[in-house]
DRENSEDREN-91039 format. One record per atom (N, C-alpha, C): residue in three letters; x, y negated, z. Coordinates in pm, 1 decimal. Atoms other than C-alpha are relative to their C-alpha. Layout:
residues N
+------+----------+----------+----------+
| resn |       c1 |       c2 |       c3 |
+------+----------+----------+----------+
|  ala |        X |        Y |        Z |
...
+------+----------+----------+----------+
This chain:
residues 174
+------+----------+----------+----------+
| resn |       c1 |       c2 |       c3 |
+------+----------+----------+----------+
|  unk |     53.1 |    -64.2 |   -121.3 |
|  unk |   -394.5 |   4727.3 |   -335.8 |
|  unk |   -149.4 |    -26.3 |     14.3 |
|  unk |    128.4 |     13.1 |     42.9 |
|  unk |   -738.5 |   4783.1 |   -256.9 |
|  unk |    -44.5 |   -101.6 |     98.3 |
|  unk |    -26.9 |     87.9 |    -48.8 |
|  unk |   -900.4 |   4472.4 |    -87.9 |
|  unk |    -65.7 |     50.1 |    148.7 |
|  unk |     -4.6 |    -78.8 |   -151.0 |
|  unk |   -887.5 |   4457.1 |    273.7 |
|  unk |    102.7 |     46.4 |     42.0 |
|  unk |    -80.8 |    -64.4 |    -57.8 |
|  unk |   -596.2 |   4646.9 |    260.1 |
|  unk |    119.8 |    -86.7 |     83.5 |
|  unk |    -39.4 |     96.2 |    -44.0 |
|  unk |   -376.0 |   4352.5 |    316.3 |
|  unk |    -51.9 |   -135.4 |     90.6 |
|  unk |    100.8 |    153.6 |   -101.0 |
|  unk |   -415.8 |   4011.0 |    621.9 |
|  unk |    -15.8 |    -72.0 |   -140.8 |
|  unk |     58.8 |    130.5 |    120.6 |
|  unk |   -584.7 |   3748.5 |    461.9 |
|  unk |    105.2 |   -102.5 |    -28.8 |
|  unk |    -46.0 |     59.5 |     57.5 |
|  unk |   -391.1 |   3514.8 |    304.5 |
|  unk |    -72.7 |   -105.4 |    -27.9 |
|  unk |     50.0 |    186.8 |     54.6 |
|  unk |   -477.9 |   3112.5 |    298.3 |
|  unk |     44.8 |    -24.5 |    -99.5 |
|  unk |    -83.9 |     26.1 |    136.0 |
|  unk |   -461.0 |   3009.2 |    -60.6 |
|  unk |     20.5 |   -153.4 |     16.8 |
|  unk |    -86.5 |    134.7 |     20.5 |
|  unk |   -287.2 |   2679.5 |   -154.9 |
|  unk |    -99.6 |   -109.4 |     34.5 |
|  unk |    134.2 |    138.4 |     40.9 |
|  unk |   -491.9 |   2312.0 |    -95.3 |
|  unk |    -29.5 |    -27.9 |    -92.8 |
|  unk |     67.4 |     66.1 |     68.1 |
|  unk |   -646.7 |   2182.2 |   -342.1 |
|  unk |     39.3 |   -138.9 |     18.0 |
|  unk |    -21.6 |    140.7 |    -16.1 |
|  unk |   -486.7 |   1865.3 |   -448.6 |
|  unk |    -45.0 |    -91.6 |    -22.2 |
|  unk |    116.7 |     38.4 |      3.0 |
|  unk |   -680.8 |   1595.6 |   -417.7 |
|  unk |     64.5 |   -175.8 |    -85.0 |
|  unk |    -60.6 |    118.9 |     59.4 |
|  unk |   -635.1 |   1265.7 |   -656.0 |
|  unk |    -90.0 |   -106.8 |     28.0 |
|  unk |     83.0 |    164.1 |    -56.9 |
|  unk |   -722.1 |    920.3 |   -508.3 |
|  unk |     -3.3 |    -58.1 |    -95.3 |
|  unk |     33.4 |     84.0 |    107.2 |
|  unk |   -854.2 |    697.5 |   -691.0 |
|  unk |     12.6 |   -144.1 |     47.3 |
|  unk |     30.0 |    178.5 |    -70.3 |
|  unk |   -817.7 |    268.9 |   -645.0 |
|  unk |    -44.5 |    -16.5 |    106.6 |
|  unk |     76.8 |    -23.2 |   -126.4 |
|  unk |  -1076.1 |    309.1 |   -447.3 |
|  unk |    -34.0 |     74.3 |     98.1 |
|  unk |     -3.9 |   -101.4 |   -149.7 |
|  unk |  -1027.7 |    564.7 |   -200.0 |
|  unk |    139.6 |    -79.3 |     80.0 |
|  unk |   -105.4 |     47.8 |   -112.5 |
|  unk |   -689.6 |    409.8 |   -127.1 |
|  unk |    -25.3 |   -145.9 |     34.4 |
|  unk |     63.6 |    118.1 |    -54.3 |
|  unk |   -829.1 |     65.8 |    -81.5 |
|  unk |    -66.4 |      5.7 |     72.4 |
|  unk |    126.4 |    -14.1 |    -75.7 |
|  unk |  -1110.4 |    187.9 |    114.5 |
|  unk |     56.8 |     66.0 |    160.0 |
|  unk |    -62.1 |    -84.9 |    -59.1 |
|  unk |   -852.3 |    397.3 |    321.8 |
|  unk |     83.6 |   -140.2 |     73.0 |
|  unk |    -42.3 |    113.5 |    -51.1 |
|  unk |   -640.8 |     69.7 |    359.4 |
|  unk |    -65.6 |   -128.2 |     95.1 |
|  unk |    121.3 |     85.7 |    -38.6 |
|  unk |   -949.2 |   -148.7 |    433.2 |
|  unk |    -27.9 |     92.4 |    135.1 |
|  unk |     32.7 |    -74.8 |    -93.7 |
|  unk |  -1060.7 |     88.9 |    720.3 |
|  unk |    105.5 |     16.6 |     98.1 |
|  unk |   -149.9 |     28.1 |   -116.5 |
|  unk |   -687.0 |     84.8 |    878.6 |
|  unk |     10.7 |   -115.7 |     84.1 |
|  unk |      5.7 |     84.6 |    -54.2 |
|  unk |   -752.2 |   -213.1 |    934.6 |
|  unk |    -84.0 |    -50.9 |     90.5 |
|  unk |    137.2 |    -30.2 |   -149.0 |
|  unk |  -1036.5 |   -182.6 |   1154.7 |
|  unk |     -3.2 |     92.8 |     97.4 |
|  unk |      3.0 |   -110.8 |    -96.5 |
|  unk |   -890.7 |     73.9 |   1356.0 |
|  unk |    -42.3 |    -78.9 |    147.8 |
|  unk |      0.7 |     55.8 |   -150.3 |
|  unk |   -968.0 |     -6.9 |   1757.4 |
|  unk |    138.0 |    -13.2 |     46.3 |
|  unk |   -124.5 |     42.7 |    -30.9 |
|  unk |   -696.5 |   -168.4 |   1931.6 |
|  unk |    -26.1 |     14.0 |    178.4 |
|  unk |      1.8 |    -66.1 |   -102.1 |
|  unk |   -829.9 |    -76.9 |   2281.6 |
|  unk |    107.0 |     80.4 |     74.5 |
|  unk |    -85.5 |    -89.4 |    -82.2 |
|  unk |   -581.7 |     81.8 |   2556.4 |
|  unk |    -11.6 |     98.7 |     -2.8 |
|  unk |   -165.9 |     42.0 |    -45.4 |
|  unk |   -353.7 |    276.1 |   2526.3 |
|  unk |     28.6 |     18.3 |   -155.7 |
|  unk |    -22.2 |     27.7 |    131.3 |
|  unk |   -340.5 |    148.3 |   2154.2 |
|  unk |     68.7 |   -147.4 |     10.6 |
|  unk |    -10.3 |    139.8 |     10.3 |
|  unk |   -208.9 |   -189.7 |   2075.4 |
|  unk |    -66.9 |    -45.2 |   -128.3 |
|  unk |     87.9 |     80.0 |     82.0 |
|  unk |   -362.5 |   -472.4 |   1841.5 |
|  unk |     86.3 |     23.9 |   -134.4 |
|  unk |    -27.6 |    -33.4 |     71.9 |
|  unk |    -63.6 |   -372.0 |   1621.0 |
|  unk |    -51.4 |     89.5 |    -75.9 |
|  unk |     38.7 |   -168.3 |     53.5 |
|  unk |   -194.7 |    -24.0 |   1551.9 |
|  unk |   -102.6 |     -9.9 |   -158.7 |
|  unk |      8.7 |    -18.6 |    212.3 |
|  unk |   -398.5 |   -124.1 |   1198.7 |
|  unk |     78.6 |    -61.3 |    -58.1 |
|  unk |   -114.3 |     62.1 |     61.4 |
|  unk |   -130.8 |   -315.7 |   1095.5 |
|  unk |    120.3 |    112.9 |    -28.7 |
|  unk |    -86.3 |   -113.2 |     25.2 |
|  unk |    101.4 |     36.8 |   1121.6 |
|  unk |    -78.5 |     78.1 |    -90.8 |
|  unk |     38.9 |    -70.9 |     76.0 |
|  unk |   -173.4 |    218.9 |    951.8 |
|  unk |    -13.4 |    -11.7 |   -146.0 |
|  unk |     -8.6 |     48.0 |    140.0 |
|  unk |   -207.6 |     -4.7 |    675.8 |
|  unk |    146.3 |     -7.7 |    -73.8 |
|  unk |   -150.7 |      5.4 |     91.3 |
|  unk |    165.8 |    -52.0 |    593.1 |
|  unk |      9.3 |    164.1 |    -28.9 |
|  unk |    -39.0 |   -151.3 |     50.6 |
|  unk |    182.1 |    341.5 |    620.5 |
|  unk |      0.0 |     60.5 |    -69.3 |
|  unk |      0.7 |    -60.6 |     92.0 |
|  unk |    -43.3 |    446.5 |    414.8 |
|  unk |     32.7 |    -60.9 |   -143.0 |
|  unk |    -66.0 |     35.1 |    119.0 |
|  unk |     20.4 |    195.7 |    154.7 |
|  unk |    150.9 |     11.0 |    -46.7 |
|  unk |   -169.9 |    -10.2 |     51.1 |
|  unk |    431.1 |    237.5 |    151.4 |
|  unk |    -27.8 |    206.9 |    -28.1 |
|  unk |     12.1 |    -93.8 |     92.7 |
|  unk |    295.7 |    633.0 |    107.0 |
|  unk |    -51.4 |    -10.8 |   -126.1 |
|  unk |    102.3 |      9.7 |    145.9 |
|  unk |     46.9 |    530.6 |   -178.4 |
|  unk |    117.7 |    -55.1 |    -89.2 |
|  unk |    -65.8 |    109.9 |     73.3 |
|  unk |    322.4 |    322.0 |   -351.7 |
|  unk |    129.4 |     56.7 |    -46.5 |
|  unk |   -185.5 |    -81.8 |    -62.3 |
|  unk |    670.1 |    532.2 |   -283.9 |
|  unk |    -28.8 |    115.8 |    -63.8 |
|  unk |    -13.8 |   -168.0 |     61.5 |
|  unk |    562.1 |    920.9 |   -332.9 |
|  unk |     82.2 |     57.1 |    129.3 |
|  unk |    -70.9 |    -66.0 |    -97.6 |
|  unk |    751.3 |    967.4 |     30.2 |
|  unk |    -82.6 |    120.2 |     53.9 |
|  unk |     65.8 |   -160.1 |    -60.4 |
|  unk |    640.8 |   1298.9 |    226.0 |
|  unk |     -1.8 |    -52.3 |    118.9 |
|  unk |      3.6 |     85.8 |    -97.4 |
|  unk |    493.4 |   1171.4 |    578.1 |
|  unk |    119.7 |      3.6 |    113.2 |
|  unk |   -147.2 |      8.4 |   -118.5 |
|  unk |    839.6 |   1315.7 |    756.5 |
|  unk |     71.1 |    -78.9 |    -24.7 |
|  unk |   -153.0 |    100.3 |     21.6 |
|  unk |   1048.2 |   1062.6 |    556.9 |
|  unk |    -42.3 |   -132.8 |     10.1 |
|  unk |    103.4 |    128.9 |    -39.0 |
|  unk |    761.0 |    808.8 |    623.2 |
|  unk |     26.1 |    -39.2 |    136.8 |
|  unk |    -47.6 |      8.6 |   -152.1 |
|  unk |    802.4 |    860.1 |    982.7 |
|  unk |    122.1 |    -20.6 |     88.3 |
|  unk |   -161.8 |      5.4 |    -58.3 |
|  unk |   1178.1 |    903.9 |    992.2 |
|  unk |     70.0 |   -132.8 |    -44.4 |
|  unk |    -85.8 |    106.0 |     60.4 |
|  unk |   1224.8 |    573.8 |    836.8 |
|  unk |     46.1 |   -111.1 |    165.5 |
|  unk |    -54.1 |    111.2 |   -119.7 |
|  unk |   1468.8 |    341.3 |   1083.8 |
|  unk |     12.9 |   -174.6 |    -68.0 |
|  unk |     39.2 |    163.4 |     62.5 |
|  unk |   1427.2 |    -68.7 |    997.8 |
|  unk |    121.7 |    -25.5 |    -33.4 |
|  unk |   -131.0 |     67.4 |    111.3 |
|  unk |   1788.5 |    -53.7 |    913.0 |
|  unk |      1.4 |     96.2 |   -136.7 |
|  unk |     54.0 |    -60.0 |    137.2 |
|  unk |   1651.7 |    203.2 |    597.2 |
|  unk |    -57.2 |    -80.9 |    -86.1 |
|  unk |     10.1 |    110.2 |     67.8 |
|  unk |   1481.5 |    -92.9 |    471.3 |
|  unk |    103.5 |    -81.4 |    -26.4 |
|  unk |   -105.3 |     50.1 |     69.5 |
|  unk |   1669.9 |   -295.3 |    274.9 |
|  unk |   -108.1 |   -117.2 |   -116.7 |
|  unk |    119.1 |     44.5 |     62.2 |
|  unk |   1418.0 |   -573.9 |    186.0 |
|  unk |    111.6 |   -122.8 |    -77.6 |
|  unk |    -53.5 |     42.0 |    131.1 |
|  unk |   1676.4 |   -787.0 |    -19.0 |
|  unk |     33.5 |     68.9 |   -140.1 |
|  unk |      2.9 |    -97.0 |    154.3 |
|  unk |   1732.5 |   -514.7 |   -260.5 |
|  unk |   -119.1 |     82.6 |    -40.1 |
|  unk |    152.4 |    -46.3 |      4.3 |
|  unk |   1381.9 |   -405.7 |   -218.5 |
|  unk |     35.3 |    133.8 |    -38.8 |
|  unk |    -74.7 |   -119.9 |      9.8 |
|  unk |   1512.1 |    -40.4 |   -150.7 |
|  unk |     -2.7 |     76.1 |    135.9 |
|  unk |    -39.2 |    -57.0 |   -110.5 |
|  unk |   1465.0 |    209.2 |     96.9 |
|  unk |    113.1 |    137.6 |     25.8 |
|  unk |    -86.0 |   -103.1 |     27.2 |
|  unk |   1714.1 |    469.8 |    224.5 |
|  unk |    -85.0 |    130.6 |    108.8 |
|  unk |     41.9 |   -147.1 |    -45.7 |
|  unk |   1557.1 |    835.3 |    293.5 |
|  unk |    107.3 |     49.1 |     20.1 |
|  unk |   -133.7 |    -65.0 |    -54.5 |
|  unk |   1838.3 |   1020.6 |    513.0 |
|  unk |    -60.8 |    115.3 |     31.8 |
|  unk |     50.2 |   -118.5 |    -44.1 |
|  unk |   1789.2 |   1364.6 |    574.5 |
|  unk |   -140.2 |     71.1 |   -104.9 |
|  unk |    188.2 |    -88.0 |     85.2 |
|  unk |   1485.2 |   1452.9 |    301.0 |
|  unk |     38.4 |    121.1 |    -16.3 |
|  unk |    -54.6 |   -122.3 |     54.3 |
|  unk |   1486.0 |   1782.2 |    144.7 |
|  unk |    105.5 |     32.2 |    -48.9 |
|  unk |   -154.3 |    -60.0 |     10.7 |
|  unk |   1778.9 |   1995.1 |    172.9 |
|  unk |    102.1 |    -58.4 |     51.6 |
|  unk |   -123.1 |     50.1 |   -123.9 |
|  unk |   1927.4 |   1759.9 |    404.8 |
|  unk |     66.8 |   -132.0 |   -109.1 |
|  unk |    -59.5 |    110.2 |     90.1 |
|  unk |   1996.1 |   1507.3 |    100.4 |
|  unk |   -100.0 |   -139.7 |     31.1 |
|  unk |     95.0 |    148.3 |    -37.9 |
|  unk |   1972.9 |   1120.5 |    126.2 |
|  unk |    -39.3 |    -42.8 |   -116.1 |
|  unk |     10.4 |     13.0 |    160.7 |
|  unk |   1823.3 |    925.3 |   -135.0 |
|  unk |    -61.9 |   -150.4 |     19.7 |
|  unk |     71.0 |    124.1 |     42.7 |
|  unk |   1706.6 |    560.9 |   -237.1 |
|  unk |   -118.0 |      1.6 |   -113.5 |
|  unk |    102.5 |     40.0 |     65.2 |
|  unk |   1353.4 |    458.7 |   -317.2 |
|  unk |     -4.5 |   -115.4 |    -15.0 |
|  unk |     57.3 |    122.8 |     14.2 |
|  unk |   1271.6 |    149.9 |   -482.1 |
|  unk |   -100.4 |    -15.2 |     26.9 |
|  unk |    114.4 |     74.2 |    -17.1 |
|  unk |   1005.0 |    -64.3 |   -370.9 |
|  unk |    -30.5 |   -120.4 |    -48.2 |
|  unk |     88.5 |    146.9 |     38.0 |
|  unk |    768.7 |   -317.4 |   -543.5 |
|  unk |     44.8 |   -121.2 |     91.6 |
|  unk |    -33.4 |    119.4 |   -138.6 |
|  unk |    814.9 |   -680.8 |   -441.3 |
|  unk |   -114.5 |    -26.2 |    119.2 |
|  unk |     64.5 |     15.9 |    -61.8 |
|  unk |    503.4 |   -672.9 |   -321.8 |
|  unk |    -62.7 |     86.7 |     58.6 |
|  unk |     -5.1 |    -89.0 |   -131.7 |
|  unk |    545.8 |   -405.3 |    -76.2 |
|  unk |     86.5 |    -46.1 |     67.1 |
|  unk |    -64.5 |     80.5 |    -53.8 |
|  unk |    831.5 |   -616.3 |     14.1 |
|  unk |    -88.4 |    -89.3 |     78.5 |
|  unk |    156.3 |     39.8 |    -59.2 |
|  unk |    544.5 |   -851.3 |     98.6 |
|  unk |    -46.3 |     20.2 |    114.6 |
|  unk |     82.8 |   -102.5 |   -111.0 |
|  unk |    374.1 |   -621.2 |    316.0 |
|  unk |     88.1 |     28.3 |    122.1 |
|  unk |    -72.3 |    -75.2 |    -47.3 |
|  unk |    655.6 |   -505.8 |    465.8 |
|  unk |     28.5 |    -91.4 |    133.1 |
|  unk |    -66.6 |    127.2 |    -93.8 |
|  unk |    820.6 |   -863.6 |    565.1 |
|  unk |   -158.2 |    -28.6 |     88.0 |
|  unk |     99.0 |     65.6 |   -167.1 |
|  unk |    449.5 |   -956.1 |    748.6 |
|  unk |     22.3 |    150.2 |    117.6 |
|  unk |    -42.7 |    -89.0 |   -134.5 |
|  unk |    496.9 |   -627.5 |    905.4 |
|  unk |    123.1 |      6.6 |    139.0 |
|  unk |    -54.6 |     10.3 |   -128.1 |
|  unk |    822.4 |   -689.5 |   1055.7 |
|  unk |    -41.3 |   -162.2 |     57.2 |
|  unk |     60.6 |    125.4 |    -81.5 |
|  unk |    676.9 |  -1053.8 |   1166.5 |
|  unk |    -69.7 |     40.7 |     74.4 |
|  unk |     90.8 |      1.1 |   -100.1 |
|  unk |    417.5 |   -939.5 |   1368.0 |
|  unk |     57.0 |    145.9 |     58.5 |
|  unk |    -75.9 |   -147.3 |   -137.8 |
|  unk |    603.3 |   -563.8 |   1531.7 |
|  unk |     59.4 |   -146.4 |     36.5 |
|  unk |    -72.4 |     53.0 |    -87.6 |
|  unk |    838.6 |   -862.8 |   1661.6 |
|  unk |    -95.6 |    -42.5 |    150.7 |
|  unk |     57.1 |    -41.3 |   -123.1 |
|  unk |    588.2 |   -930.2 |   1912.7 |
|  unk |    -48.7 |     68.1 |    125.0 |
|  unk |     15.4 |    -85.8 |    -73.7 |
|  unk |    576.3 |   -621.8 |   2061.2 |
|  unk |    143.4 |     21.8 |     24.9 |
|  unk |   -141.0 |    -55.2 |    -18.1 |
|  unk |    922.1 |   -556.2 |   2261.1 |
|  unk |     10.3 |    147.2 |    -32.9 |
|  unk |    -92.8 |   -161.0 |    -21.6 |
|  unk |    911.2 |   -223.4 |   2301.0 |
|  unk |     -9.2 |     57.3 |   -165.3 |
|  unk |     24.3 |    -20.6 |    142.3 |
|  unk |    816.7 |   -176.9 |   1934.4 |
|  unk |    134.9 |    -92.5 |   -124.3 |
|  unk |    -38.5 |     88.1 |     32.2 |
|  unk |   1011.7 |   -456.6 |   1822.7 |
|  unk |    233.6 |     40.4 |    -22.9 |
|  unk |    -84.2 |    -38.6 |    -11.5 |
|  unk |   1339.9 |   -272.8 |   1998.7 |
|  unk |     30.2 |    136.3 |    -48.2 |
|  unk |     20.4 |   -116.6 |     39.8 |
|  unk |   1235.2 |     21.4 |   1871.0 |
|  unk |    123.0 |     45.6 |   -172.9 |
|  unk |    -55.6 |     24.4 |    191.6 |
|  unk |   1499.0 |    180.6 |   1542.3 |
|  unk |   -119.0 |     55.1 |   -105.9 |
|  unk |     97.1 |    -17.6 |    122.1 |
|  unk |   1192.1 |    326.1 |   1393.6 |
|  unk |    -98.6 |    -93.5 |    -40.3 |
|  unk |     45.3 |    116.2 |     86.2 |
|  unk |    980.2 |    159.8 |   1136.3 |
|  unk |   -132.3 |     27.2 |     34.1 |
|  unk |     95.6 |    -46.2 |    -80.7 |
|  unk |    690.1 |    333.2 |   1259.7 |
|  unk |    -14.4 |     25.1 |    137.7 |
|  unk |    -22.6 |    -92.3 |   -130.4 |
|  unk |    675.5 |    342.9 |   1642.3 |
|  unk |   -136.1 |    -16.7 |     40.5 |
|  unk |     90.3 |     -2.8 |    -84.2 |
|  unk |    417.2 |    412.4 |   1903.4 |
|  unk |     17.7 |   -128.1 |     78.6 |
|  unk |    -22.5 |    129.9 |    -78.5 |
|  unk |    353.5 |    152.8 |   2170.6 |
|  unk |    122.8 |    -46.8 |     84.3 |
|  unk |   -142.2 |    -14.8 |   -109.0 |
|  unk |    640.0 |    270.5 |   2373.3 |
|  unk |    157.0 |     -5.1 |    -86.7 |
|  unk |   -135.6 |     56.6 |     86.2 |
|  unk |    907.3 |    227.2 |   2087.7 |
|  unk |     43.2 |    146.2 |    -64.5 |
|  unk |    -35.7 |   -119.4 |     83.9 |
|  unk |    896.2 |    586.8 |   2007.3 |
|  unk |    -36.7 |     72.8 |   -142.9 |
|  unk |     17.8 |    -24.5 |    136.0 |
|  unk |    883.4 |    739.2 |   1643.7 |
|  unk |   -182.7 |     95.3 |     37.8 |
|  unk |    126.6 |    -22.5 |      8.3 |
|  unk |    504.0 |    786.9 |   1581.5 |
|  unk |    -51.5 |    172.8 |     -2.8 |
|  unk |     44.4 |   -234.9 |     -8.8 |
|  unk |    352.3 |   1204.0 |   1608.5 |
|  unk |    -90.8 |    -32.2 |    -72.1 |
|  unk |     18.9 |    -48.3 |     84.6 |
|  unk |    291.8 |   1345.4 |   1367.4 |
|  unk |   -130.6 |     41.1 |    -22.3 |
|  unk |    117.8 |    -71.3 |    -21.3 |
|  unk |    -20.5 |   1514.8 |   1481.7 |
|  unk |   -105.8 |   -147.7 |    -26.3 |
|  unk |     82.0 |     83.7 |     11.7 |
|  unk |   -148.2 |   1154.3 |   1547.6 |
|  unk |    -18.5 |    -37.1 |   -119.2 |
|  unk |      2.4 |     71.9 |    121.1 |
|  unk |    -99.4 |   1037.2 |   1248.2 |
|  unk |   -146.5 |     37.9 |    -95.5 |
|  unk |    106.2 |    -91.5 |     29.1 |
|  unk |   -271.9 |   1321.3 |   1108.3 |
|  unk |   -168.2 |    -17.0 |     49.2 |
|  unk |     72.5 |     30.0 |    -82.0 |
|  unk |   -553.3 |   1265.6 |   1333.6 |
|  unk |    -57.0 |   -156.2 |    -38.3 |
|  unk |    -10.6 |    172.4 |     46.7 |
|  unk |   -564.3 |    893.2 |   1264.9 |
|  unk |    -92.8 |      6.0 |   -148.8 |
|  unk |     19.5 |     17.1 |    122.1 |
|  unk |   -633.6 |    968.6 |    882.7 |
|  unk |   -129.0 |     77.1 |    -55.2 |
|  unk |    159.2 |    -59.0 |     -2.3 |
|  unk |   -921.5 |   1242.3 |    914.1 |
|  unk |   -126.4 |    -93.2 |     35.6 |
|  unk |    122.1 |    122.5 |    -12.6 |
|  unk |  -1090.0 |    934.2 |   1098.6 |
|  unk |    -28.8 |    -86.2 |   -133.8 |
|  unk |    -14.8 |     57.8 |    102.1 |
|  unk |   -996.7 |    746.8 |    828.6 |
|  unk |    -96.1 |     32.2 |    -88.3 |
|  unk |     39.7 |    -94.7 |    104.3 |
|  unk |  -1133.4 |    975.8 |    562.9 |
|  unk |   -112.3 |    -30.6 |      1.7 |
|  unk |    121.5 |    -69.4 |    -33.0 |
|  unk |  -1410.8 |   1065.4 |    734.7 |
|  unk |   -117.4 |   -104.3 |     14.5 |
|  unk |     52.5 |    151.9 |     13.9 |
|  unk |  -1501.1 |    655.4 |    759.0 |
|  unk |     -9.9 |    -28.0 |   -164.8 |
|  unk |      9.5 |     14.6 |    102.1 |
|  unk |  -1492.2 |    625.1 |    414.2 |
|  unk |    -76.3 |     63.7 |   -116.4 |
|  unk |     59.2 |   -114.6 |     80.5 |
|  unk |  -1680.7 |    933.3 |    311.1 |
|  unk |    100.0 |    113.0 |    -84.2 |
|  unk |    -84.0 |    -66.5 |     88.6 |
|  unk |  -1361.4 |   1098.5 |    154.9 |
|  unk |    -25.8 |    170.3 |     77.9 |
|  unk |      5.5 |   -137.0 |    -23.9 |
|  unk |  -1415.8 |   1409.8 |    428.2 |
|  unk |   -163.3 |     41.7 |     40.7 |
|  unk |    149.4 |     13.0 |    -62.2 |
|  unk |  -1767.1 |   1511.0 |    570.8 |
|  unk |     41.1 |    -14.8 |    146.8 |
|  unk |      3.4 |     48.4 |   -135.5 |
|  unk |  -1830.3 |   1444.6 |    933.8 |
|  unk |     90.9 |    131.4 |     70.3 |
|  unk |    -33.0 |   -146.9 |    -57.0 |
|  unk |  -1709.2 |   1846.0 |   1061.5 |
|  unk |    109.9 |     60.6 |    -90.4 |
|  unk |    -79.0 |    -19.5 |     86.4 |
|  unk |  -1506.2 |   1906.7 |    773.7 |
|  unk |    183.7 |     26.7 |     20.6 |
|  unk |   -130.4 |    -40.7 |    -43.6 |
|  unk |  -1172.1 |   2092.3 |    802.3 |
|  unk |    108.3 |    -31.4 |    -88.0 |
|  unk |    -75.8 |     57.5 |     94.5 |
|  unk |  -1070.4 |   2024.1 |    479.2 |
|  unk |    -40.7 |    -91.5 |   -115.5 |
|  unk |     55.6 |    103.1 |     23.0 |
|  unk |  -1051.5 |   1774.1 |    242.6 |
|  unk |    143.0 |    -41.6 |    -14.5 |
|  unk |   -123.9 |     63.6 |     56.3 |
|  unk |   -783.9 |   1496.3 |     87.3 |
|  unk |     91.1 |     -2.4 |    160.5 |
|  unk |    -70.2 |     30.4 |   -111.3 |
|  unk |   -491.3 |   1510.3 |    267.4 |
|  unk |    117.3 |   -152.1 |    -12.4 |
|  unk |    -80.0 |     52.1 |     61.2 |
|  unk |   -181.0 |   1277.1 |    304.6 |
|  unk |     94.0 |     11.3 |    -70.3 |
|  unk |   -139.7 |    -13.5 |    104.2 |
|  unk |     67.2 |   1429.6 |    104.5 |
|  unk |    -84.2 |     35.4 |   -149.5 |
|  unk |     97.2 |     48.1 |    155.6 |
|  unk |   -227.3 |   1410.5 |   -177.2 |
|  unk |     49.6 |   -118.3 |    -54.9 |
|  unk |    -47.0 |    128.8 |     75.2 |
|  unk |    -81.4 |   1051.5 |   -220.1 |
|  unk |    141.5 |     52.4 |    -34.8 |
|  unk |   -118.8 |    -43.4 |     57.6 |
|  unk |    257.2 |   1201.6 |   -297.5 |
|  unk |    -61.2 |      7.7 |   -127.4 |
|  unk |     13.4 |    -49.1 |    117.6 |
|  unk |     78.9 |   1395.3 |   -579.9 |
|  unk |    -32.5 |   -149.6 |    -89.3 |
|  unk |     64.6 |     85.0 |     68.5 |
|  unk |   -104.4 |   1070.4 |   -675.9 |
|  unk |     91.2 |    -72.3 |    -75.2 |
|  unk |    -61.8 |     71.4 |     58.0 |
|  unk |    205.7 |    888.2 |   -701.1 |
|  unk |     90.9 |     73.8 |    -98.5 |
|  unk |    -77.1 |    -49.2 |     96.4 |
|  unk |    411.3 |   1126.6 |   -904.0 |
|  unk |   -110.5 |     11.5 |   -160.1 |
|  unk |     87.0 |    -34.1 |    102.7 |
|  unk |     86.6 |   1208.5 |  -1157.0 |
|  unk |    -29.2 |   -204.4 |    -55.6 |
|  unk |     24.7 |    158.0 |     68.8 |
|  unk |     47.1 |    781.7 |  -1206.0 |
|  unk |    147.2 |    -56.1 |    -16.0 |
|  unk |   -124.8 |     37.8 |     50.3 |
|  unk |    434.1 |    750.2 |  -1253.1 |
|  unk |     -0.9 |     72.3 |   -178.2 |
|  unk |    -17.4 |    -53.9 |    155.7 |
|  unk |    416.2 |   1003.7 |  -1566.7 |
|  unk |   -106.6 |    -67.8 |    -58.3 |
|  unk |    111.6 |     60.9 |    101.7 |
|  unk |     86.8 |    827.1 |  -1702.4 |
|  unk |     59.5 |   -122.2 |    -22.6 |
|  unk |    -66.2 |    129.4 |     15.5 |
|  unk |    264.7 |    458.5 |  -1673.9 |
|  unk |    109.2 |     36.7 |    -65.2 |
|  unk |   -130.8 |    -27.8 |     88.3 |
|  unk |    573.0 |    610.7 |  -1852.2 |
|  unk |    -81.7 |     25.4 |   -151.7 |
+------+----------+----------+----------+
């Protein structure tokens, strides 16, 4: 057809491959988020486990988000994804030393009740499963602290770029 004739059409992202140092720099910077009201002092401590159990796993951020603390399974160093694509469950292994990470994480959520009572592994302050949008939101700062996006910039690495990262550094280690 001739062009024009058809709406425009958004072509695909551009997948973007982190390198050591973008996800270190990405991790490092989580950890300096502000903890200011109506945040808690937890809040880089969620960002950092987040994005590193994405960097590490290959999860997609809905099965990141949907994880409940009885999905962990930190003696068999094993998580259980319920509901992923197509409605199927599935077990990811995890490193011990995301185990690690994991166990200071639930040490310090215990301080927060409402977090603490919370079944998700990710919650907000109020004990509820973290949005999505924020998250999102959360990680453009991120980015955008690190130099990965420009200051105005719409697009740019996203998080389900660490999916790709981790499936493309599973076939190179094989």
């Amino acid at each position: 057809p001739a062009a024009g004739l058809l709406p425009h059409r958004r072509g695909r992202a551009r997948p973007y491959m982190y390198t050591e140092q973008d996800i270190g720099g990405l991790l490092s910077a989580a950890l300096e988020l502000p903890t200011a009201f109506p945040s808690t002092s937890l809040r880089p401590r969620i960002f950092h486990c987040l994005i590193g159990l994405l960097s590490v796993t290959g999860l997609r951020i809905s099965e990141a988000l949907g994880l409940q603390v009885g999905d962990v399974d930190l003696g068999n160093a094993v998580l259980t994804i319920r509901g992923a694509k197509l409605g199927r469950d599935r077990l990811v292994p995890i490193h011990a030393t995301t185990c690690a990470v994991l166990v200071e994480y639930f040490q310090q959520r215990e301080r927060f009740p409402d977090m603490h009572n919370s079944p998700y592994l990710f919650a907000s302050r109020r004990g509820r499963r973290l949005d999505i949008g924020h998250v999102h939101r959360t990680f453009y700062t991120l980015s955008r602290q690190i130099g990965l996006r420009g200051p105005g910039a719409s697009h740019g690495p996203r998080l389900h770029d660490l999916r790709h990262r981790f499936a493309v550094m599973t076939l190179l280690h094989w």
